[in-house]
C-alpha positions in Angstrom: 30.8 -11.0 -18.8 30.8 -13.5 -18.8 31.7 -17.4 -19.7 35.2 -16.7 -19.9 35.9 -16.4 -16.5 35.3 -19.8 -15.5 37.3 -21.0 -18.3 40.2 -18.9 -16.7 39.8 -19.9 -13.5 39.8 -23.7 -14.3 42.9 -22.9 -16.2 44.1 -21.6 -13.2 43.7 -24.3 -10.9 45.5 -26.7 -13.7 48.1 -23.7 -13.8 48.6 -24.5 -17.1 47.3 -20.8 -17.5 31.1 12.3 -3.3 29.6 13.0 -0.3 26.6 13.6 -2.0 23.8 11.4 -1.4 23.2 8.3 -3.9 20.6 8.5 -6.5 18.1 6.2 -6.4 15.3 7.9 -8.1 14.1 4.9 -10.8 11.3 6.8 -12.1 13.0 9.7 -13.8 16.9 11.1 -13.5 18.3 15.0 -12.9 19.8 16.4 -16.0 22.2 18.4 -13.8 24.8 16.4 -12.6 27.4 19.3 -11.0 28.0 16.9 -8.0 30.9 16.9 -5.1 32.2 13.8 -4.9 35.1 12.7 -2.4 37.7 12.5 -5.3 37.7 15.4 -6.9 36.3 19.5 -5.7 33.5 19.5 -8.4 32.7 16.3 -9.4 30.6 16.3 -13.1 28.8 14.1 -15.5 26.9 14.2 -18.7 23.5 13.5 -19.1 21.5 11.4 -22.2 17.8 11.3 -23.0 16.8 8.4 -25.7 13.2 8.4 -27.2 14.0 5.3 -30.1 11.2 3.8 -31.9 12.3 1.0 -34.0 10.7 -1.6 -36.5 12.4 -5.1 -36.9 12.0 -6.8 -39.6 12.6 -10.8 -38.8 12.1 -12.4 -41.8 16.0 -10.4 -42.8 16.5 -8.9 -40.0 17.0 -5.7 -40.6 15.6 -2.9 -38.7 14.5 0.8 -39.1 14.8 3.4 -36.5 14.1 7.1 -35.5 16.0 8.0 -32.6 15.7 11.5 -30.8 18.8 12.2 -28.0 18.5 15.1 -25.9 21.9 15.8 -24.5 23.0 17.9 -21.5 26.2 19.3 -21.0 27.3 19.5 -17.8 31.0 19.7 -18.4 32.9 23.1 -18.2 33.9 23.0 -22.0 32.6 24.0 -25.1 32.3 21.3 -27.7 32.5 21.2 -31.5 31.6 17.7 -32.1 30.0 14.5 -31.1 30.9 10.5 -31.6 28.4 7.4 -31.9 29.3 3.8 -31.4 27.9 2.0 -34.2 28.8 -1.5 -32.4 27.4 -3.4 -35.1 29.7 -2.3 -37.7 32.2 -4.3 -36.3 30.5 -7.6 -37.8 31.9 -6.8 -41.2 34.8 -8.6 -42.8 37.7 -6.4 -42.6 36.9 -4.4 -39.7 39.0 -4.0 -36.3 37.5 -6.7 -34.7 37.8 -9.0 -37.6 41.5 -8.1 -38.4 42.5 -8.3 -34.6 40.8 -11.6 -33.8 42.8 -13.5 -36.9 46.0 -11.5 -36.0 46.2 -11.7 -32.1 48.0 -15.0 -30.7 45.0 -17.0 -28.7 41.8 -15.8 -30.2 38.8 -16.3 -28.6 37.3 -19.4 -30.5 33.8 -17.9 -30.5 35.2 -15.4 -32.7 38.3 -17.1 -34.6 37.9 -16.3 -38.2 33.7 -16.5 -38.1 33.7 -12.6 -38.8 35.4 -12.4 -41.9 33.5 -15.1 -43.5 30.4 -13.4 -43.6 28.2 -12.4 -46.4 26.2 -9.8 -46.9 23.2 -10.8 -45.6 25.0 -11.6 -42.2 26.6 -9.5 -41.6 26.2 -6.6 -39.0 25.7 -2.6 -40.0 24.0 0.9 -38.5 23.9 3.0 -41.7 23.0 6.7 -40.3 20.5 8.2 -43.2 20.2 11.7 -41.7 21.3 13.1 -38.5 20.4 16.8 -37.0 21.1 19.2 -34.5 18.0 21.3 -33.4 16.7 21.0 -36.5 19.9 21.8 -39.0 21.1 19.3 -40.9 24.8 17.9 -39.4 28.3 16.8 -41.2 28.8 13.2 -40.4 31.1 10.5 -41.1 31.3 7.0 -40.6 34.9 5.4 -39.5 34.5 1.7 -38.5 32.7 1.5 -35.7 32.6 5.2 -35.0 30.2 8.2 -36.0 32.4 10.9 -36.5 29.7 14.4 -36.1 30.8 18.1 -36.4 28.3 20.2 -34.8 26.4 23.2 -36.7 26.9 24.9 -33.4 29.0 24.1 -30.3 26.9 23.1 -27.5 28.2 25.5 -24.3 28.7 24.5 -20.5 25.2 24.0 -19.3 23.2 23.8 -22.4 21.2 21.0 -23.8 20.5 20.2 -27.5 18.3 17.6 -29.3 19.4 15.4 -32.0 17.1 13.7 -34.4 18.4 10.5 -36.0 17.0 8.1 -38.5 19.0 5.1 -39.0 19.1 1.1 -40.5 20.9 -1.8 -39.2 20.7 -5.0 -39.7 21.1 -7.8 -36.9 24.3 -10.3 -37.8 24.8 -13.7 -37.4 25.8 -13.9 -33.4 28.9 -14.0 -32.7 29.8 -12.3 -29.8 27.6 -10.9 -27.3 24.6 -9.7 -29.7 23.4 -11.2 -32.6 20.3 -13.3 -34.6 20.2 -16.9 -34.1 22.6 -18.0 -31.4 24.0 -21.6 -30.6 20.7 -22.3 -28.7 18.3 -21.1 -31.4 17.4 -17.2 -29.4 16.1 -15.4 -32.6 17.5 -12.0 -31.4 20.2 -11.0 -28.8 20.0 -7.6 -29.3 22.8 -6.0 -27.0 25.1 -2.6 -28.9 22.6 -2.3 -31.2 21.5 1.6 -31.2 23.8 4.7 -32.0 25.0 5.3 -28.7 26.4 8.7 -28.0 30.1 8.3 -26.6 30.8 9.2 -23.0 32.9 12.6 -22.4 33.9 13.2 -19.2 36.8 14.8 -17.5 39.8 13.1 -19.1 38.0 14.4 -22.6 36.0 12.0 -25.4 36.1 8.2 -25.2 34.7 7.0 -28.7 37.1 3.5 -28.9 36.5 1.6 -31.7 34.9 -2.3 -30.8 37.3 -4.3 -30.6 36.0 -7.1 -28.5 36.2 -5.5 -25.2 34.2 -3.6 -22.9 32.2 -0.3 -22.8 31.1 3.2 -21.5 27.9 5.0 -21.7 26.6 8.0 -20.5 24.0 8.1 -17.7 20.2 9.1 -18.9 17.1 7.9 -19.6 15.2 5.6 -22.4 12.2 6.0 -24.0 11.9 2.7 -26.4 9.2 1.3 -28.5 9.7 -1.8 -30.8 7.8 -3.0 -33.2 8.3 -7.0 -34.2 6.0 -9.7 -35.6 3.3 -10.0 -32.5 4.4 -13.9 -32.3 7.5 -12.9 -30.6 7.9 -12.0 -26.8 10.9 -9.1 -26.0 12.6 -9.1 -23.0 15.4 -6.4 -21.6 16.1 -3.6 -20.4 13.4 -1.0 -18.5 9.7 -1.2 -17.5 7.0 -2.2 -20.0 4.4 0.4 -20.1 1.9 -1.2 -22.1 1.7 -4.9 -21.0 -2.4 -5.1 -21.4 -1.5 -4.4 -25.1 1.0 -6.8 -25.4 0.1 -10.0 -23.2 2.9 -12.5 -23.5 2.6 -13.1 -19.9 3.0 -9.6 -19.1 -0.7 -8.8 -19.0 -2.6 -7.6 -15.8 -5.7 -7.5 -17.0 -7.8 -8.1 -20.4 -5.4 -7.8 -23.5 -6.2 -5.9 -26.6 -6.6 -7.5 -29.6 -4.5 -6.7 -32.3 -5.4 -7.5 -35.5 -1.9 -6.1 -37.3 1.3 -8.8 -37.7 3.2 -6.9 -35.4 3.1 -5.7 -32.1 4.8 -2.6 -30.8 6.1 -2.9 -27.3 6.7 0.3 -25.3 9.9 0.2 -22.6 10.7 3.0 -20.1 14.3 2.5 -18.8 15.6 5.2 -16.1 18.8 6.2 -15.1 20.8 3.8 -16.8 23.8 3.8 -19.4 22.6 0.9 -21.9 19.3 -0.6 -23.3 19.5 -4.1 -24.4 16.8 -6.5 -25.5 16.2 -9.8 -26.5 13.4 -11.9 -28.5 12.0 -14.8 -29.7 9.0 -17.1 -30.2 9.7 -19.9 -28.2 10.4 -17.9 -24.6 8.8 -19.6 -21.1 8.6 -16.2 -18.9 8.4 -16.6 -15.2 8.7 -14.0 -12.5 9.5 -14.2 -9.1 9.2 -11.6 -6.5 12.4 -10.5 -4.3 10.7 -9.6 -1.0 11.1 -5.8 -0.8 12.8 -5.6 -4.1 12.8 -6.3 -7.7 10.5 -8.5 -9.5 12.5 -10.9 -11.0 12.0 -12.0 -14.2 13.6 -15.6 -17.0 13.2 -15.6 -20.1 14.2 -19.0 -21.2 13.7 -21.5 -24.3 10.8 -23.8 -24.0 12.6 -26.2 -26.6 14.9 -27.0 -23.8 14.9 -30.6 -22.6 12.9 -31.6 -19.1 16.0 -31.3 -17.4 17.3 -28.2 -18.5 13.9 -26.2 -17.8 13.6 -28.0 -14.4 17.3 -26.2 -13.9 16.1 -22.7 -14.6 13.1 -23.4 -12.2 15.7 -24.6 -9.3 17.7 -21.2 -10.4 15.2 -18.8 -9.8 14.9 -18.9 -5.9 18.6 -18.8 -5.9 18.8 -15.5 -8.1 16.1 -14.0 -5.5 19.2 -14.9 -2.1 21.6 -13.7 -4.3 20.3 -10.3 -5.3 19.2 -9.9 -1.6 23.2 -11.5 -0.7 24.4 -8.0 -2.8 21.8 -5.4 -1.9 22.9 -6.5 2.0 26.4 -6.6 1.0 27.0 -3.7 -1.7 23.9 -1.6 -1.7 20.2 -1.8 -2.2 19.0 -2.9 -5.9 17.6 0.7 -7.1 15.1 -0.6 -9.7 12.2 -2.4 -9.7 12.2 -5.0 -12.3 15.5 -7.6 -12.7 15.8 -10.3 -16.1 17.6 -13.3 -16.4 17.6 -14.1 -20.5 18.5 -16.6 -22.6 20.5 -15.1 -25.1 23.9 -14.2 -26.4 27.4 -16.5 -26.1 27.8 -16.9 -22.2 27.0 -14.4 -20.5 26.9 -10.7 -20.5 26.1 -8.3 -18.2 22.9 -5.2 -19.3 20.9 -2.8 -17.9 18.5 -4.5 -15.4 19.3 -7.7 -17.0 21.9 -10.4 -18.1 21.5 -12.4 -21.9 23.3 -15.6 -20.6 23.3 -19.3 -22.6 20.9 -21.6 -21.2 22.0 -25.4 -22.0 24.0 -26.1 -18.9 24.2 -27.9 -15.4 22.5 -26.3 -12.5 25.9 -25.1 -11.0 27.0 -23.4 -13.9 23.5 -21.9 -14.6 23.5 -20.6 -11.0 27.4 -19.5 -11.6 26.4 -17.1 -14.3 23.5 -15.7 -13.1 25.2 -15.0 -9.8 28.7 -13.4 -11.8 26.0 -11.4 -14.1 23.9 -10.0 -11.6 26.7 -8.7 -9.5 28.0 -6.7 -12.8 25.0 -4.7 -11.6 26.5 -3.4 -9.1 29.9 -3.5 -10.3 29.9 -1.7 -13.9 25.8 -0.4 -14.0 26.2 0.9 -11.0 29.5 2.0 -10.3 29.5 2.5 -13.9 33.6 2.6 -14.3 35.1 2.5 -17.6 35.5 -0.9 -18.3 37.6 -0.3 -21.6 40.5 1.6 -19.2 39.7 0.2 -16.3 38.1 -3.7 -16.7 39.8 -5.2 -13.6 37.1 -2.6 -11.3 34.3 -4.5 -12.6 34.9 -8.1 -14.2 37.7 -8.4 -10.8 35.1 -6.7 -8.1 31.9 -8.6 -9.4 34.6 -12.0 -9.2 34.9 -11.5 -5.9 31.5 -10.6 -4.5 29.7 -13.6 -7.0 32.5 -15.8 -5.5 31.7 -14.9 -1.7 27.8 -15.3 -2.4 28.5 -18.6 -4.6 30.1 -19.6 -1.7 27.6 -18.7 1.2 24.2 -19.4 -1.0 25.5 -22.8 -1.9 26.9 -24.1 0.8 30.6 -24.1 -0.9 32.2 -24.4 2.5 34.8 -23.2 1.0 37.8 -21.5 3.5 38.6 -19.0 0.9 36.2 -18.5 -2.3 38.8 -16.5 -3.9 41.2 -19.3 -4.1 41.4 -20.0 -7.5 41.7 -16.1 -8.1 45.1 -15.9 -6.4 46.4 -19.1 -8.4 45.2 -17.6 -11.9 46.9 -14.3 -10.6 50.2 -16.2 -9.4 50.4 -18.2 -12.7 50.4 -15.1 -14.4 52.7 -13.3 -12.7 54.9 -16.1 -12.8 54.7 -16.6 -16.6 56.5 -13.8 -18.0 53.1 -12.4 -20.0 51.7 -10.5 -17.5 50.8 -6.8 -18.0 50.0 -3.9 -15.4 46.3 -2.9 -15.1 46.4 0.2 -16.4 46.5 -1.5 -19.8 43.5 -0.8 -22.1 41.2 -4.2 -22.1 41.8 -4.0 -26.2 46.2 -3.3 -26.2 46.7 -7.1 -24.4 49.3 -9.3 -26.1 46.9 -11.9 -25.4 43.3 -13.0 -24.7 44.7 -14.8 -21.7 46.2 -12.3 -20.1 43.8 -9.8 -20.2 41.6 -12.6 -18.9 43.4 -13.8 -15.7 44.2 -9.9 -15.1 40.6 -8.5 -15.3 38.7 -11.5 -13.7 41.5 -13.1 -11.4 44.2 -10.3 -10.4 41.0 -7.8 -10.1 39.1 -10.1 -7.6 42.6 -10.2 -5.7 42.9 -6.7 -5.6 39.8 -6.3 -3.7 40.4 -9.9 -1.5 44.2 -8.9 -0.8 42.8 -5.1 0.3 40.8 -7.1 2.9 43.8 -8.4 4.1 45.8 -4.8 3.8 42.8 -2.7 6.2 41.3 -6.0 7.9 38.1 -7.7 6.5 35.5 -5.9 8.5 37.1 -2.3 6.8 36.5 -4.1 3.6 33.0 -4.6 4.2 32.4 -1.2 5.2 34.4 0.4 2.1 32.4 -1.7 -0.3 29.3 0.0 1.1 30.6 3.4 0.9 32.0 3.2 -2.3 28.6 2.3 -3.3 27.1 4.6 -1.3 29.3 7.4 -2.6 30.0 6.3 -6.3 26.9 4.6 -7.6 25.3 6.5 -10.4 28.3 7.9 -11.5 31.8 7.3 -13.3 34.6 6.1 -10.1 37.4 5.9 -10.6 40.6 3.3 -9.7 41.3 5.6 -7.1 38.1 6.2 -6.0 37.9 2.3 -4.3 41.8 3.4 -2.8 40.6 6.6 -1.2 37.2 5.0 0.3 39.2 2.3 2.0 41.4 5.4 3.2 38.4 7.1 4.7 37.2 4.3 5.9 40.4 2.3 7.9 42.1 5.5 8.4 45.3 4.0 6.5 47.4 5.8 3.7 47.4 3.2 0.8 48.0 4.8 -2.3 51.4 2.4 -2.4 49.2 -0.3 -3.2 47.1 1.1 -6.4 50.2 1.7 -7.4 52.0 -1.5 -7.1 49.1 -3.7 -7.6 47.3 -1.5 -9.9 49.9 -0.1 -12.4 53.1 -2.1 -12.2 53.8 -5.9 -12.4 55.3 -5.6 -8.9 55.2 -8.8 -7.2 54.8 -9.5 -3.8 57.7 -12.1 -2.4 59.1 -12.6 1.3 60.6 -15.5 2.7 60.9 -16.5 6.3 65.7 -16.1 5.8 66.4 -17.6 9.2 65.5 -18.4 12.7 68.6 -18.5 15.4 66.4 -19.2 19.1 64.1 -16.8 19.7 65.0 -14.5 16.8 63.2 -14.4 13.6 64.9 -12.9 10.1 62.4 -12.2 7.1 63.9 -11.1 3.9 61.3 -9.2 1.2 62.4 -10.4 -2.6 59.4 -8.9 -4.1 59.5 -5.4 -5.2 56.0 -4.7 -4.0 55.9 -4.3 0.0 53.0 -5.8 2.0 52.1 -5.6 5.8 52.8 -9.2 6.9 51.0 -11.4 9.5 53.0 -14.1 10.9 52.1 -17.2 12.3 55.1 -18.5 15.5 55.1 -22.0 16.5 57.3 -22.1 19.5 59.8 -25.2 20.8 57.1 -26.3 23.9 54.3 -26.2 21.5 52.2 -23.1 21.7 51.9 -20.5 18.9 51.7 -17.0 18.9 50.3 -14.4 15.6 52.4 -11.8 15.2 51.6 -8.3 13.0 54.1 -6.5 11.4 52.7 -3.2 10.1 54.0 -1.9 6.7 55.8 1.8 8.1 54.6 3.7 4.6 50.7 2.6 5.4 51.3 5.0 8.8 49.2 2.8 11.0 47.5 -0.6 11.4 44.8 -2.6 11.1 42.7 -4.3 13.4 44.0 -7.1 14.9 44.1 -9.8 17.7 47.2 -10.4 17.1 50.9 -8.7 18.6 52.1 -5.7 17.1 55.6 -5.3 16.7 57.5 -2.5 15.2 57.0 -1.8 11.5 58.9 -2.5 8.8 60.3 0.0 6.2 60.1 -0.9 2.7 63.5 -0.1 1.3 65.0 -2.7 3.9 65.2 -5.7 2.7 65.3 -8.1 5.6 63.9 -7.4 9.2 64.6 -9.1 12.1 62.6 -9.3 16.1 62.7 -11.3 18.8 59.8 -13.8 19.7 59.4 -14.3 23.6 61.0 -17.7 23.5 62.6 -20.6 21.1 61.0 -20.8 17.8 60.4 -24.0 16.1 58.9 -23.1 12.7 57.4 -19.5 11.5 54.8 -19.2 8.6 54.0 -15.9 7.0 50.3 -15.4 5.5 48.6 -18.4 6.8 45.5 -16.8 5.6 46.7 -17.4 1.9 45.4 -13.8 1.1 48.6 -12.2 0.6 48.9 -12.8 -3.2 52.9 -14.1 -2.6 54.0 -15.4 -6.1 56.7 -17.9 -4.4 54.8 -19.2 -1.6 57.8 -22.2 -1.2 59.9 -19.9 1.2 56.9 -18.8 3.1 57.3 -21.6 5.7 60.4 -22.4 7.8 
């Protein structure tokens, strides 16, 4: 996502708030996924094949479609049954994400009540008609947002089976995320809009009900035609395989002539975990080439005023340095085609593309596009489970936009993350915070999961910088990618690459930053001469550089290592001798009279009382 998160972070600033190789192939994807991976002996995955061919309706919006999944099961067990998410059962009066939105302290206004005061014709539904299992007819049954399926035969270790779905839906009135007829007038944002098989992995099924958070998918391939009134242009997901039968700016060459209303228009999406599209009447499409990557291509409104089109001309050579800022400084873009769409509520990360809204000021435009486009990396890439685990995506792409915000627009600013570590700080401070291992739907409040997924999960990544030194933060961000892309990683996963990588033990930290409300507090106690006295107040314990200004005038950085992380990190400045957590104060001796000590000049220790870190 997502607009949200610069709400939060001007909120925050008020503070009134796998050795195995990577897989890049991009034409077609392994169904056998039995890989090693550096977390676990024998590392495994499911595997998903779509073929979808769907015909919308948009004169009521509704929508037919025959969907055939070929799934492969790689796990070790034998399973009885299946779930769907039926995502757009969740527009209904009544449902989860109606009930919790009217019952949860601070909901989010795009949301508020709109839900339950839809009418039929508005609102949102995938209605399964017949479902079947190589060929027999299945058991199903519909519970909210889930499709509950027992299998006419379990499907073993190894084995792949095909189901054969027809379904309807209908399209309601947006929202959140996906819908007809946004704010801006986009006639169809159509994001969660397919039965999507639930993931299983390792820690068993994952078939959440949608609440308003985030997702999961499992890896495979899609084979999509839609068929729409030929006026309209689609834009999304995958590669469009028949462009000289469509036109719409697409065409290479001479375009067939259709004399039918409707237009079908073919899309060939490999190795991903989603499929979204988008489409309307009124849609400029430009492309712009990322030299040796991607073709990049916008989709925006042509009813938008002079100024705002001249704005998503000025974006698009921006989005071409910032998807070449994150293939230098995460890993190479894998696919060949990128979109930028207007669409949607704010902004939302896809498959090879981003629905964001498209009435807004250059910087914000650019903001977006840059916080979207990283979600590539972070969540379609390193495809963690954002419903368990929304802090390794919505915090990691916060900090990697913020650093390329900051270099491709000239921020000059001394630390991009800045206004992460307030939101963080303010929420630690505020009594309201909960750990990270919360799921993105069981927060007391929309605020807090906010400032802890977007703000606290860029500071995790930031403050590791400042743990292992920020040139082994560099490095692990390419080998996680290197290592995890493609698959499922886990919290851990990021901990035990900057292990490999520095050479440090820092489990300590995932678990004080990652699954308690630990905060981090010291205090420069007392300075007697030459001899400094720290205290730690915080429960969580942090390596500390120190900052010595002495009586004559000269200063001196000091490093004291953390004893449980078993070594340091690089540094220009003196060692001295390490400090052991369950002592609460430490004491050493500087070489002569001190006149003031600072701990953390940097800033990038996240200290929630930085009023005694100066004395």
């Amino acid at each position: 996502m997502k607009q949200i998160y610069i709400s939060i972070l001007s909120i925050a600033l008020l503070a009134s708030c796998t050795s195995t190789k990577t897989v890049t192939n991009t034409t077609s994807s392994s169904t056998s996924m039995v890989l090693n991976s550096p977390a676990t002996a024998t590392y495994w995955q499911q595997h998903v094949d779509y073929k979808m061919d769907i015909d919308m309706d948009v004169n009521n919006y509704q929508y037919q479609g025959k969907q055939t999944l070929v799934y492969t099961n790689n796990s070790p067990d034998v399973l009885d049954r299946v779930y769907y998410h039926l995502f757009f059962n969740a527009f209904q009066p009544g449902s989860e994400m109606d009930v919790r939105s009217q019952t949860i302290a601070d909901p989010d206004a795009r949301v508020g009540s709109r839900i339950g005061q839809l009418k039929p014709n508005e609102i949102g539904y995938i209605k399964v008609n017949s479902l079947k299992q190589n060929g027999t007819t299945l058991t199903h049954e519909t519970v909210g947002t889930v499709l509950e399926v027992k299998l006419a035969n379990p499907i073993k270790p190894g084995e792949k089976v095909t189901f054969t779905m027809d379904f309807d839906a209908q399209v309601p009135a947006q929202i959140r995320r996906t819908g007809r007829n946004n704010a801006e007038g986009v006639a169809l944002s159509m994001a969660q809009w397919y039965p999507k098989l639930a993931e299983y992995d390792f820690e068993g099924w994952h078939a959440d009900p949608y609440i308003g958070r985030e997702f999961h998918g499992v890896w495979g391939d899609f084979d999509v035609k839609l068929t729409i009134n030929k006026d309209y242009t689609v834009a999304g997901s995958g590669y469009l395989q028949n462009p000289n039968q469509i036109g719409h700016g697409y065409e290479t060459g001479a375009v067939t002539k259709s004399n039918s209303d409707k237009l079908t228009w073919h899309f060939v999406a490999p190795n991903v975990h989603d499929f979204t599209w988008a489409a309307d009447k009124d849609y400029i499409h430009d492309t712009k080439q990322v030299p040796n990557g991607p073709l990049l291509h916008f989709f925006y409104k042509n009813n938008l005023d002079a100024e705002h089109k001249g704005y998503w001309k000025k974006m698009q050579p921006k989005t071409v340095e910032l998807m070449e800022y994150y293939s230098k400084n995460i890993g190479k873009y894998p696919y060949k085609q990128y979109s930028v769409i207007q669409g949607g509520d704010g902004g939302m990360e896809y498959a090879m593309s981003t629905l964001i809204t498209g009435n807004r000021s250059y910087g914000s435009l650019v903001g977006v596009t840059a916080h979207e486009l990283a979600h590539t990396w972070f969540q379609f890439l390193l495809a963690s489970n954002e419903s368990k685990h929304e802090w390794m995506d919505e915090g990691f792409t916060t900090y990697i936009s913020n650093m390329a915000m900051n270099d491709i627009m000239d921020e000059g600013k001394e630390n991009p993350l800045a206004n992460a570590y307030k939101g963080y700080i303010y929420l630690a401070n505020s009594g309201k915070e909960q750990p990270l291992t919360t799921h993105s739907d069981r927060y007391a409040y929309n605020r807090s999961y906010s400032i802890a997924a977007y703000s606290k999960g860029a500071v995790f990544l930031s403050q590791l910088g400042y743990v292992i030194g920020a040139e082994n933060l560099k490095k692990t961000i390419k080998k996680y990618y290197t290592d995890f892309s493609f698959k499922h990683p886990k919290p851990l996963d990021i901990v035990r690459t900057a292990e490999r990588v520095s050479g440090l033990e820092l489990d300590w930290y995932l678990i004080d930053f990652g699954q308690t409300t630990n905060t981090i507090d010291y205090s420069v106690k007392a300075i007697e001469g030459n001899n400094i006295t720290l205290e730690r107040i915080g429960l969580m314990p942090m390596p500390i550089d120190l900052k010595v200004t002495y009586v004559d005038g000269t200063s001196e950085d000091f490093y004291i290592p953390l004893q449980m992380m078993r070594g340091e990190k690089p540094t220009t400045a003196t060692i001295v001798s390490d400090w052991a957590w369950a002592y609460p104060t430490y004491s050493f001796d500087a070489k002569k009279a001190v006149k003031t000590v600072e701990i953390d000049p940097s800033g990038l220790m996240a200290d929630v009382d930085s009023s005694n870190n100066k004395k």
